[in-house]
TIRO-2110 file (N, C-alpha, C; in Angstrom, 1 decimal):
// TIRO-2110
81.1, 118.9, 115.0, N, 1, A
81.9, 117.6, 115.2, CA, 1, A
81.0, 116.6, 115.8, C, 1, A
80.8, 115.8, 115.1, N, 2, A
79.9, 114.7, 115.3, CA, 2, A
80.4, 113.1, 115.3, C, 2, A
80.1, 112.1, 116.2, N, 3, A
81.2, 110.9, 115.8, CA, 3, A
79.5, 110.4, 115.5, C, 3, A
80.0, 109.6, 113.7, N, 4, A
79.1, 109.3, 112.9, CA, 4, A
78.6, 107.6, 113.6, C, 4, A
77.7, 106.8, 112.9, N, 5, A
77.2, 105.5, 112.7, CA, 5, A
78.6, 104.7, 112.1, C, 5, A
78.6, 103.4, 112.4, N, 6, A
79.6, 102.6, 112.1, CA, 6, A
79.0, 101.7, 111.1, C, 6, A
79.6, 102.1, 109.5, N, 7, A
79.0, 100.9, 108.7, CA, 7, A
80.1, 100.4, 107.6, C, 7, A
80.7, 99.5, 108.4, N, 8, A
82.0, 98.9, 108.0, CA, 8, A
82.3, 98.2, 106.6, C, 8, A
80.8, 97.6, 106.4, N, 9, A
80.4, 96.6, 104.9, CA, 9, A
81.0, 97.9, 103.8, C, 9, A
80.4, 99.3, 104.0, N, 10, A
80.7, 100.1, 102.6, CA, 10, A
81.9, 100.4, 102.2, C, 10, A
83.0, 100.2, 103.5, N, 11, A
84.1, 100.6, 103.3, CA, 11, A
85.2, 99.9, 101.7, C, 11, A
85.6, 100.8, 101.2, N, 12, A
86.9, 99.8, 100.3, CA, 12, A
88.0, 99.8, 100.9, C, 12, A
88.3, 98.2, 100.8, N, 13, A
89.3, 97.6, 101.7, CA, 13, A
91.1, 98.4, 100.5, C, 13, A
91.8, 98.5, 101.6, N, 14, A
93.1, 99.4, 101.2, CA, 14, A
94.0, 97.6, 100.1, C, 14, A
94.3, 98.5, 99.5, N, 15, A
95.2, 96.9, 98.7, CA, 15, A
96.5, 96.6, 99.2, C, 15, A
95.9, 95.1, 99.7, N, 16, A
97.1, 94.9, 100.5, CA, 16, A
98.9, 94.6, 99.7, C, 16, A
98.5, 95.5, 98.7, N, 17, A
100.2, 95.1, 98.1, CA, 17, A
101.4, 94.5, 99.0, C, 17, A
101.5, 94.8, 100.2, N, 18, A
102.7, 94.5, 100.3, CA, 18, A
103.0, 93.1, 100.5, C, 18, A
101.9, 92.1, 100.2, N, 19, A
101.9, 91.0, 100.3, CA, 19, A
103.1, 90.5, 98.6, C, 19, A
102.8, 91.7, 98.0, N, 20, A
103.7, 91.2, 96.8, CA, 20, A
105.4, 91.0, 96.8, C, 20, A
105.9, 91.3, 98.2, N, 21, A
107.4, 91.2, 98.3, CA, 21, A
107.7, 89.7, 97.7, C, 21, A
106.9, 88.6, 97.7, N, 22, A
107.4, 87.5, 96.9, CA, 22, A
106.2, 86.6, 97.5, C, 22, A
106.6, 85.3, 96.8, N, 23, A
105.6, 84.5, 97.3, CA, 23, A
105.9, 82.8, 97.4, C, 23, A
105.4, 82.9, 98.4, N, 24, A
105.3, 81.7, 99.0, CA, 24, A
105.7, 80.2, 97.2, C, 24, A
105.1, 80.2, 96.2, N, 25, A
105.2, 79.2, 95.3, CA, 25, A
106.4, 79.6, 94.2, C, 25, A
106.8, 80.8, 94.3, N, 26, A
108.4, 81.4, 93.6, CA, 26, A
109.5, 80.6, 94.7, C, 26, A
109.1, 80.7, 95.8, N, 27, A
110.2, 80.3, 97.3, CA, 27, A
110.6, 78.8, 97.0, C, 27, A
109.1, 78.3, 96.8, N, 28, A
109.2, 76.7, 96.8, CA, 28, A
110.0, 76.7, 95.7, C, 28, A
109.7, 77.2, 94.3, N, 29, A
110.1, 76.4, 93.2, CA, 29, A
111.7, 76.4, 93.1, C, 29, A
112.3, 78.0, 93.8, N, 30, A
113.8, 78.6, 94.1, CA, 30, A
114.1, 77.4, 94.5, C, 30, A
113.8, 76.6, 96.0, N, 31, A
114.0, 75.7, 96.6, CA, 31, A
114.3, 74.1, 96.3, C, 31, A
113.2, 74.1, 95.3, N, 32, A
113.5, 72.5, 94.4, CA, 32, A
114.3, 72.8, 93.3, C, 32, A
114.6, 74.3, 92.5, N, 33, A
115.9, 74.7, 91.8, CA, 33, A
117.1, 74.2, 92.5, C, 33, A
117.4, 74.6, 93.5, N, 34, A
118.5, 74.6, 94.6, CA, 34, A
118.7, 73.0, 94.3, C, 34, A
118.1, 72.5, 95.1, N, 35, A
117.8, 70.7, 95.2, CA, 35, A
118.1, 70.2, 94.4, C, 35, A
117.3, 70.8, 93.0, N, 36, A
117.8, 69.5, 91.9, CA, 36, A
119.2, 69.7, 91.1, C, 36, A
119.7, 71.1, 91.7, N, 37, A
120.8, 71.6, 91.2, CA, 37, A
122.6, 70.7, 92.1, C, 37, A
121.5, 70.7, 93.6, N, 38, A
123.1, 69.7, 94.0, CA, 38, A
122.8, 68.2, 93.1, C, 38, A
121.9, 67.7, 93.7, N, 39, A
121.1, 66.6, 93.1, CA, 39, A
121.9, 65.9, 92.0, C, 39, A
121.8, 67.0, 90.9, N, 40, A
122.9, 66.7, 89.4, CA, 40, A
124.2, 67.2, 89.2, C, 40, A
124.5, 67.7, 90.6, N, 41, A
125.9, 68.0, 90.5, CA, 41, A
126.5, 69.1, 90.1, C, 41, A
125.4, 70.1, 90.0, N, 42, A
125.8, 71.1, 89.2, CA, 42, A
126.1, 72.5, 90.3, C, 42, A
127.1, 72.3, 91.0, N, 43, A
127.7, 73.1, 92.2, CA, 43, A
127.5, 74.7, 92.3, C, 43, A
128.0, 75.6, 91.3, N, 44, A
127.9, 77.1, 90.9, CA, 44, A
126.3, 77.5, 90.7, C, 44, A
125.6, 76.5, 90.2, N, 45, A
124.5, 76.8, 89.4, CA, 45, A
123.6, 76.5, 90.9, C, 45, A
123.9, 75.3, 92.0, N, 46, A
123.6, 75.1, 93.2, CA, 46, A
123.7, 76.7, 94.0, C, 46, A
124.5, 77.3, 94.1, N, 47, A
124.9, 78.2, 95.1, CA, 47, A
124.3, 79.6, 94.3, C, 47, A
123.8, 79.6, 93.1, N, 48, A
123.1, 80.6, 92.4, CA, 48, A
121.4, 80.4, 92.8, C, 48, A
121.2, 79.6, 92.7, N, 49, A
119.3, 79.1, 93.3, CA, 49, A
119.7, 79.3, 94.8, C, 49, A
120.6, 78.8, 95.2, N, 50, A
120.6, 79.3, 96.9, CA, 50, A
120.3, 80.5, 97.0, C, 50, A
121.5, 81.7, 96.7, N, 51, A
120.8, 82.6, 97.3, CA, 51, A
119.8, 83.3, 96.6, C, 51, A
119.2, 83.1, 95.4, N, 52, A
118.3, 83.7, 95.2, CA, 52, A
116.9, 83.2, 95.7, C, 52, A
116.9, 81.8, 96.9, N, 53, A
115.8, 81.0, 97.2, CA, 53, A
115.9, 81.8, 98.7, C, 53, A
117.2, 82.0, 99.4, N, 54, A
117.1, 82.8, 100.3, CA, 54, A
116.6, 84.5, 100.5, C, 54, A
117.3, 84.9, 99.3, N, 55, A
116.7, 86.6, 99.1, CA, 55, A
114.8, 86.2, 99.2, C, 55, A
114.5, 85.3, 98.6, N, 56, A
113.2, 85.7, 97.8, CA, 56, A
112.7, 85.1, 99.1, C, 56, A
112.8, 84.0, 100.1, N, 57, A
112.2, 83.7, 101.4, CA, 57, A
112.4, 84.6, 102.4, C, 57, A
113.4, 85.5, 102.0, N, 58, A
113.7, 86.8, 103.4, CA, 58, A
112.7, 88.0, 102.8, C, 58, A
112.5, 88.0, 101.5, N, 59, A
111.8, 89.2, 101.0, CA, 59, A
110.0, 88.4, 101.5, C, 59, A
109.6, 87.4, 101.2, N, 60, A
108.4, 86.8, 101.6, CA, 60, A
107.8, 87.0, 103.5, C, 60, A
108.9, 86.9, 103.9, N, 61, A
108.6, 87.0, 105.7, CA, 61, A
108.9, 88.4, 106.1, C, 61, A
109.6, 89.2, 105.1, N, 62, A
109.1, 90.8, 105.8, CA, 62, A
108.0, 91.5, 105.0, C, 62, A
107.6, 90.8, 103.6, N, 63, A
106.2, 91.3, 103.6, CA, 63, A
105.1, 90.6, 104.6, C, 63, A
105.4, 89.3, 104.9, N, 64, A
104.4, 89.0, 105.3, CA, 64, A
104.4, 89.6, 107.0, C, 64, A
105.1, 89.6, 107.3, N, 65, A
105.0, 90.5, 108.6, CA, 65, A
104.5, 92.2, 108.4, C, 65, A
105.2, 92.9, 107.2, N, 66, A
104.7, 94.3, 107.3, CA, 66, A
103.3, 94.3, 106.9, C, 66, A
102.8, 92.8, 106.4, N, 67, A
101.2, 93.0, 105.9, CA, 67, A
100.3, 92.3, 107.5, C, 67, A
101.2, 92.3, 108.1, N, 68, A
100.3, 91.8, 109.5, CA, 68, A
100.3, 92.9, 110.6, C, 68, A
101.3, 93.5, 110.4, N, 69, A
101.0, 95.0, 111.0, CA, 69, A
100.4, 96.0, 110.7, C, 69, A
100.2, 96.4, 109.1, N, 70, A
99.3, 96.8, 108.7, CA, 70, A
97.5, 96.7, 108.9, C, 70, A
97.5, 95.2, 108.9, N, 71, A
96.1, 94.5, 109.5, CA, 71, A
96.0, 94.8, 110.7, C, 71, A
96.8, 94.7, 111.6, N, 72, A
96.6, 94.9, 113.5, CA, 72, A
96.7, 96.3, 113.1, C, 72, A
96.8, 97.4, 113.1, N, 73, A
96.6, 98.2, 112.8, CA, 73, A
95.3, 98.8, 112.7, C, 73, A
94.9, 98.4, 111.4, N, 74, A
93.6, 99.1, 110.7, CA, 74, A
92.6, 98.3, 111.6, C, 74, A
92.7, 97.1, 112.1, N, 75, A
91.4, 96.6, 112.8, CA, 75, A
91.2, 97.1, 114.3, C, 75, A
92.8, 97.2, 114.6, N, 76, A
93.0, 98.2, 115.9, CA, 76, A
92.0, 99.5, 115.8, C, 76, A
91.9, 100.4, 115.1, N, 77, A
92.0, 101.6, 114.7, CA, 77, A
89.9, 101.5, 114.7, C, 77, A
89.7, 100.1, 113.9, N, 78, A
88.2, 100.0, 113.2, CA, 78, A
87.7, 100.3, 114.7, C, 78, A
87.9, 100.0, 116.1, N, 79, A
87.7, 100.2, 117.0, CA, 79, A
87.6, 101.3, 117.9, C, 79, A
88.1, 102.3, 117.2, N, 80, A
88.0, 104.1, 117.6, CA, 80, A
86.9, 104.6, 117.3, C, 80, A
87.0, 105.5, 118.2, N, 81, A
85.5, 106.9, 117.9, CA, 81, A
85.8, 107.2, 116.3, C, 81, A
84.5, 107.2, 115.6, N, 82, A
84.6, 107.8, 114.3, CA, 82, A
83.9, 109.2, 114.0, C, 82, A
85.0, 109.8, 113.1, N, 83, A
84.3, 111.1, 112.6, CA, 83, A
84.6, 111.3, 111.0, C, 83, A
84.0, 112.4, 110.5, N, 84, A
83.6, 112.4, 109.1, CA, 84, A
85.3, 113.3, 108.6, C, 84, A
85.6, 112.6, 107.4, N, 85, A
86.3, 113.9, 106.4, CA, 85, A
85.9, 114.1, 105.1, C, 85, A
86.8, 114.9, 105.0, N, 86, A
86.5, 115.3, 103.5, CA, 86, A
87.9, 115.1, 102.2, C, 86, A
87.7, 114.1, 101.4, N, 87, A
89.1, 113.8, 100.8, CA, 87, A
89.8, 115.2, 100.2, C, 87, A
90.6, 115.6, 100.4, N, 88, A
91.5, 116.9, 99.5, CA, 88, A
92.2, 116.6, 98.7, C, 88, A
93.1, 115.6, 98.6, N, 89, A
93.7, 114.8, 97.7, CA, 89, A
94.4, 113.6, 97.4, C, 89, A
94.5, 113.3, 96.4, N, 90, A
94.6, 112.4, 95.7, CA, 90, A
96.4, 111.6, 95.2, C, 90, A
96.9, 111.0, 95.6, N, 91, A
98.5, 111.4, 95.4, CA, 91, A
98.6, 110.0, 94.6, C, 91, A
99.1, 109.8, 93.3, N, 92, A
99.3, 108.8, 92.4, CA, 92, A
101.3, 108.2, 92.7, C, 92, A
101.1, 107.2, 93.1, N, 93, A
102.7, 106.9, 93.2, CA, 93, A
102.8, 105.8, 93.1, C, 93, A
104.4, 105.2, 92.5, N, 94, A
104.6, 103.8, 91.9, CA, 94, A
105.0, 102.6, 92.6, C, 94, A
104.3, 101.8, 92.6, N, 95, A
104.3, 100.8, 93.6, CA, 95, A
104.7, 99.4, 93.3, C, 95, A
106.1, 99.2, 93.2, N, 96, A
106.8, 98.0, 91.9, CA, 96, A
107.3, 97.0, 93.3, C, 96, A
107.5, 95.7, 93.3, N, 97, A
107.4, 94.6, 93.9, CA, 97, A
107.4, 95.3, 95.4, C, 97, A
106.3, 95.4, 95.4, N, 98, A
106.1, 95.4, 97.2, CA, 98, A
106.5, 96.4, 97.6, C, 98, A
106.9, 97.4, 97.1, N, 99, A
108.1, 98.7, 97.4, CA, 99, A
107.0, 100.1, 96.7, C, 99, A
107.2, 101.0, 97.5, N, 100, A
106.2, 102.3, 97.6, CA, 100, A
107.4, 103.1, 97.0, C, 100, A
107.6, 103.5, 95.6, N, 101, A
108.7, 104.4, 95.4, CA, 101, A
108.0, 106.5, 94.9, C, 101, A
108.7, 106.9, 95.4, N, 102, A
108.7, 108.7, 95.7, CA, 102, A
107.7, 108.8, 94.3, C, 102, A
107.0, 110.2, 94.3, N, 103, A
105.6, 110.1, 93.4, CA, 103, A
107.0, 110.5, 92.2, C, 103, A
107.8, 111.5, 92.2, N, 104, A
108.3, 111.7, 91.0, CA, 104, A
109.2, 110.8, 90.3, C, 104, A
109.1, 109.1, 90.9, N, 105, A
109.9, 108.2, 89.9, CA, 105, A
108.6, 108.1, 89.1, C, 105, A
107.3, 108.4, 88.6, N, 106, A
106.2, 108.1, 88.2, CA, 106, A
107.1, 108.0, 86.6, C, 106, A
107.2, 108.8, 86.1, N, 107, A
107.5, 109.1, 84.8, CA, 107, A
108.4, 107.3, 84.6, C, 107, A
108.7, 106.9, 85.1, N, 108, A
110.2, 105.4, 84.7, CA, 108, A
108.8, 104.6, 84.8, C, 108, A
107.8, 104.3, 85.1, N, 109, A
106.8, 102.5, 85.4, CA, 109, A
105.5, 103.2, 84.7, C, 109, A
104.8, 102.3, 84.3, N, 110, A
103.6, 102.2, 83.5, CA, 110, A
102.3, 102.2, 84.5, C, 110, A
101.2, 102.5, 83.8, N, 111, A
100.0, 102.5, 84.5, CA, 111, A
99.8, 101.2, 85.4, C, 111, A
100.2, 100.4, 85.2, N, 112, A
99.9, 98.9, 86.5, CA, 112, A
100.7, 98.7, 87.6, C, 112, A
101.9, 99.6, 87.3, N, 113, A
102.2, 99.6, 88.7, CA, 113, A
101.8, 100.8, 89.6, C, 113, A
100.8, 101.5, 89.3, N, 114, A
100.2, 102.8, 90.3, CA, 114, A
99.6, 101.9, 91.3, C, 114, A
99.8, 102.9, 92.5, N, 115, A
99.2, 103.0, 93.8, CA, 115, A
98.7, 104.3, 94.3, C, 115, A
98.1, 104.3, 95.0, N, 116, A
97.1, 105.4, 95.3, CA, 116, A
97.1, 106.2, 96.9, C, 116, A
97.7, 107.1, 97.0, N, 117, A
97.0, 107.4, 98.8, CA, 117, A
96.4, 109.0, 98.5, C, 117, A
95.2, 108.6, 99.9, N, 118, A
94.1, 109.0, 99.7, CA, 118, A
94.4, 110.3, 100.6, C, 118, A
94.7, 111.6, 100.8, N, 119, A
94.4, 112.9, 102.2, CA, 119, A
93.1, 113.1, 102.5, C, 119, A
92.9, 113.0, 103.8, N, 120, A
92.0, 113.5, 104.0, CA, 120, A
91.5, 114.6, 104.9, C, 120, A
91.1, 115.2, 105.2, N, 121, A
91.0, 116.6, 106.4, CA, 121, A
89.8, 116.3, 107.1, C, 121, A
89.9, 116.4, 108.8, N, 122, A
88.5, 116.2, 109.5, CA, 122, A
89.0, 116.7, 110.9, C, 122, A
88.4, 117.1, 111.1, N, 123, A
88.0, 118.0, 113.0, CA, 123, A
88.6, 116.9, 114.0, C, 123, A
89.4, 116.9, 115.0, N, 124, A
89.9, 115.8, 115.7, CA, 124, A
88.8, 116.5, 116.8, C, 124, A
88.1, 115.4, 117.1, N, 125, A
87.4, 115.5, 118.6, CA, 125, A
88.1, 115.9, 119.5, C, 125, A
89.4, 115.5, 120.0, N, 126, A
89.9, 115.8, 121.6, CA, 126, A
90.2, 117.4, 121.2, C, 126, A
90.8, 117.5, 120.1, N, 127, A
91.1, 119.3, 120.1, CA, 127, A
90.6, 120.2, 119.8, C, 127, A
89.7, 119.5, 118.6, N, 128, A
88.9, 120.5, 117.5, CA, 128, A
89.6, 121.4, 116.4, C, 128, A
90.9, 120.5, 116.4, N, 129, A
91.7, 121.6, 115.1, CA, 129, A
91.1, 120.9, 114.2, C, 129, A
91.5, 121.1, 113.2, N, 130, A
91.3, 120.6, 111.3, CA, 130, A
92.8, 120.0, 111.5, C, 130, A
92.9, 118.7, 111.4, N, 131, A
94.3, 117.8, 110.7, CA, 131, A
94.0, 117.3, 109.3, C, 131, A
95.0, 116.6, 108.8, N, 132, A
94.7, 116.0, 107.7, CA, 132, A
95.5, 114.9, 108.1, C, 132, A
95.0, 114.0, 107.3, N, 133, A
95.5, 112.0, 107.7, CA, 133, A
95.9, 111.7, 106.3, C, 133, A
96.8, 111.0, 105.9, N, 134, A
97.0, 110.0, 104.5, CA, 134, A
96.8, 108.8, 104.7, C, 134, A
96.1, 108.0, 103.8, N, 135, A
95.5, 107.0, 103.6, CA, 135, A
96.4, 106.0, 103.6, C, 135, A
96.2, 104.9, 103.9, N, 136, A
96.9, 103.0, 103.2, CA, 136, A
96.6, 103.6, 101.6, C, 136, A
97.8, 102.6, 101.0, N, 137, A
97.2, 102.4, 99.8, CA, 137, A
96.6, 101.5, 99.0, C, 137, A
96.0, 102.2, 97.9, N, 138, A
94.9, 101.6, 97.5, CA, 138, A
94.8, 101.5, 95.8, C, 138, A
95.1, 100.3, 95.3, N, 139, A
95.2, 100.3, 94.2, CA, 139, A
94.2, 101.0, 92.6, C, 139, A
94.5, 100.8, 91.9, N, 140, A
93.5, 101.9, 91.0, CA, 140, A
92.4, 100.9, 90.7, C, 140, A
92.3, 99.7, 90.6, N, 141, A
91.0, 99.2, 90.8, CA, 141, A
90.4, 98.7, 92.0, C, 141, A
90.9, 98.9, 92.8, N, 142, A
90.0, 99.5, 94.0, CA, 142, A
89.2, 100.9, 94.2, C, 142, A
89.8, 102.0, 93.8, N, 143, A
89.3, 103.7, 93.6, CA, 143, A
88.3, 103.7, 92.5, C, 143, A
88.4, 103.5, 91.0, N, 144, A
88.4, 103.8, 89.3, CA, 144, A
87.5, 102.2, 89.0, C, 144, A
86.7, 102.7, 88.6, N, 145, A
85.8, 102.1, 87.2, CA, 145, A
86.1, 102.6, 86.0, C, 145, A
86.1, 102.4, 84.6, N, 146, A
86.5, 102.9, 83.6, CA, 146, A
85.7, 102.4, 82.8, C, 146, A
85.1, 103.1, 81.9, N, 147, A
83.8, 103.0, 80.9, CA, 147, A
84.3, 103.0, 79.6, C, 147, A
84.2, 102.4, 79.0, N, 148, A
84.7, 101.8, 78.0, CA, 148, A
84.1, 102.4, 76.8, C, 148, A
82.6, 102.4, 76.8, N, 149, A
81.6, 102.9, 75.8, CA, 149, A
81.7, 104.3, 76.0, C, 149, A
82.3, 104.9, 76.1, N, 150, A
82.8, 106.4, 76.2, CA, 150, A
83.4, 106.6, 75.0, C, 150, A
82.7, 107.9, 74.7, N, 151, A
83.9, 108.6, 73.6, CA, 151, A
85.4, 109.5, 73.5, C, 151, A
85.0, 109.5, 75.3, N, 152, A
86.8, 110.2, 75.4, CA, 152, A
87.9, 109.3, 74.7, C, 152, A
89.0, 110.0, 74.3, N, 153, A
89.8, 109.6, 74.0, CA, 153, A
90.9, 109.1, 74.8, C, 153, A
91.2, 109.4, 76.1, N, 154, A
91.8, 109.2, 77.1, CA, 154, A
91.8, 108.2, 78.1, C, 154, A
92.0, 107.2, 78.4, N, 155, A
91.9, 106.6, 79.5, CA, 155, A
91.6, 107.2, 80.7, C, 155, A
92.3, 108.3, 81.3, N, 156, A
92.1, 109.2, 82.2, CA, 156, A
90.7, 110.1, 82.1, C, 156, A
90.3, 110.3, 80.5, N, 157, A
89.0, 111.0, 81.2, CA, 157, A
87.9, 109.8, 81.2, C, 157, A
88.1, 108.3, 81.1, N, 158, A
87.4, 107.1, 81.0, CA, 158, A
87.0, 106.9, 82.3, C, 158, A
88.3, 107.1, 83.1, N, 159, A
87.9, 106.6, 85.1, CA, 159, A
87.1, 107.3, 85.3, C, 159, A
86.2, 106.7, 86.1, N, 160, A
85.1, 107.5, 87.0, CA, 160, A
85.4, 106.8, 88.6, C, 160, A
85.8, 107.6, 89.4, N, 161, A
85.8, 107.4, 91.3, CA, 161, A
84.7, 106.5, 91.3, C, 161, A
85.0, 105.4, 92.4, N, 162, A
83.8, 104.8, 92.7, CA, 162, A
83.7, 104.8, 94.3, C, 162, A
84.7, 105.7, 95.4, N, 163, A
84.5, 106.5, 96.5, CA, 163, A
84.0, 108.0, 96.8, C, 163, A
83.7, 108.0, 97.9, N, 164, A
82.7, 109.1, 98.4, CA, 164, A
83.8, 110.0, 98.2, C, 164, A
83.5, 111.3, 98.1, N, 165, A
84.3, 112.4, 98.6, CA, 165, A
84.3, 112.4, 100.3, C, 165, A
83.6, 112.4, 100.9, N, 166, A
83.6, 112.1, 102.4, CA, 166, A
84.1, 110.8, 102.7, C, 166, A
85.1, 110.9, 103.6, N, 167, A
85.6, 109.7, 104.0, CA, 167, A
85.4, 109.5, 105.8, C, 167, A
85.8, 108.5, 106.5, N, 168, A
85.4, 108.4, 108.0, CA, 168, A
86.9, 108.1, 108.1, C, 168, A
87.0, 108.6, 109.3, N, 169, A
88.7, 108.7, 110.0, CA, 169, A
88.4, 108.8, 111.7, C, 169, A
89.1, 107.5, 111.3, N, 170, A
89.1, 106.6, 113.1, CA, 170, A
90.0, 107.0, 113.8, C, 170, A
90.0, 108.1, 114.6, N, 171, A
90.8, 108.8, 116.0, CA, 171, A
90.7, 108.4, 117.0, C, 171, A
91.9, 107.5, 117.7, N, 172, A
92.2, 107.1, 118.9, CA, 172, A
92.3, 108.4, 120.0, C, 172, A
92.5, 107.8, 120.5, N, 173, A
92.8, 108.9, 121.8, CA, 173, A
94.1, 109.6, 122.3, C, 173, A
95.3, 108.8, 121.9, N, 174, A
96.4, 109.4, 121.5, CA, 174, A
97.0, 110.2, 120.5, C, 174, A
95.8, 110.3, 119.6, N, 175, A
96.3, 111.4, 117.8, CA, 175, A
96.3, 110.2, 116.8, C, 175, A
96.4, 109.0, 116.8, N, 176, A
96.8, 108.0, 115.9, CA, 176, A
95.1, 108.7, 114.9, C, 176, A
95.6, 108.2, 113.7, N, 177, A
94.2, 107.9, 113.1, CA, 177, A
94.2, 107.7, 111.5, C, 177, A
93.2, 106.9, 111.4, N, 178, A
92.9, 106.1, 110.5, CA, 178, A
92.3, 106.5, 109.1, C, 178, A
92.1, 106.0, 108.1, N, 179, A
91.2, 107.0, 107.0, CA, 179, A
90.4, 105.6, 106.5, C, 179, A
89.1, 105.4, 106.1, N, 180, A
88.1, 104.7, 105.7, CA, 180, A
87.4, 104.9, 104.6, C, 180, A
88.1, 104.8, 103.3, N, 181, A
87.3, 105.5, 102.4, CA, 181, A
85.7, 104.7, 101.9, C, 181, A
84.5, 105.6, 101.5, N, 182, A
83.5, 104.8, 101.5, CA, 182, A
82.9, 104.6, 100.2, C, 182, A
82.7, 103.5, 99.8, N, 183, A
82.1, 103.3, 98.0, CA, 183, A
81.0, 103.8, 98.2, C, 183, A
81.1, 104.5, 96.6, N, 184, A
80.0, 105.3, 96.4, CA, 184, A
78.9, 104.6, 95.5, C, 184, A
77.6, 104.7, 95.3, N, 185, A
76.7, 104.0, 94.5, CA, 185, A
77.5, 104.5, 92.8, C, 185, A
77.3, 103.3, 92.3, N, 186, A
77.8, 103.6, 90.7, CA, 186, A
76.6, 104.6, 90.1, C, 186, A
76.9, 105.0, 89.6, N, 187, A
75.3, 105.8, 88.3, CA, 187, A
75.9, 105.8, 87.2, C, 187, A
END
């Protein structure tokens, strides 16, 4: 058990999906819907852009707050003793507007809505057991390069990892802890 060198540049940053609960220029446009809807008088059609300008502004300020806790968080964390793991697995799950749904709805959504979390296993300093930590997630082109001039026939045997199998996991002093996965040189 060794707490390693801190080299933050190599890390791949986790994808901040949850920024996708809505957005800020859907909110506006909802809003000048609404507007030009009393505007021309058109009352029913007014109170239909309402609440969908309200749903989509309430869905925008709890991503943007779960993506600001997420950030305090991980920068929190970038400030712990670091030690080495080793990734064990890999868990593919569907990640449709902002929302992390169970790995077995996989089969109902297509390859662009995957999301990624990463396990990983490492020695906790204060105790010295072996725990394992699950990752933020991390989208598949953040993980996966795909080579094109390949002869597989598969998209899946096309991806090639472009992370280490060793990952660094940031252990606070209370158990909390973090996973860092680190890009690996292309070849």
């Amino acid at each position: 058990m060794s707490v390693i060198e801190e080299k933050k540049e190599q890390y791949i940053d986790p994808a901040w999906g949850y920024k996708s609960g809505g957005y800020p220029i859907f909110v506006a446009v909802l809003g000048i819907a609404c507007i030009f809807a009393i505007v021309v008088k058109l009352y029913p059609m007014a109170v239909v852009w309402a609440v969908l300008f309200i749903l989509a502004l309430l869905s925008t300020l709890k991503a943007r707050k779960i993506k600001k806790e997420v950030m305090t968080f991980r920068d929190e964390m970038l400030t712990m003793p670091c030690v080495k793991g080793k990734v064990t697995n890999i868990e593919e799950r569907p990640f449709v507007f902002g929302m992390e749904l169970s790995p077995d709805k996989m089969k109902f959504f297509g390859p662009k809505t995957r999301a990624y979390r990463v396990y990983v296993s490492y020695e906790d300093p204060a105790t010295g057991m072996t725990k394992e930590v699950m990752s933020q997630l991390y989208d598949q082109h953040r993980l996966y390069t795909y080579d094109m001039k390949c002869e597989a026939r598969t998209v899946a045997e096309r991806r090639k990892a472009i992370f280490d199998e060793n990952a660094d996991v940031y252990v606070s002093s209370d158990g909390r802890a973090s996973v860092e996965l680190i890009s690996s040189p292309l070849t």
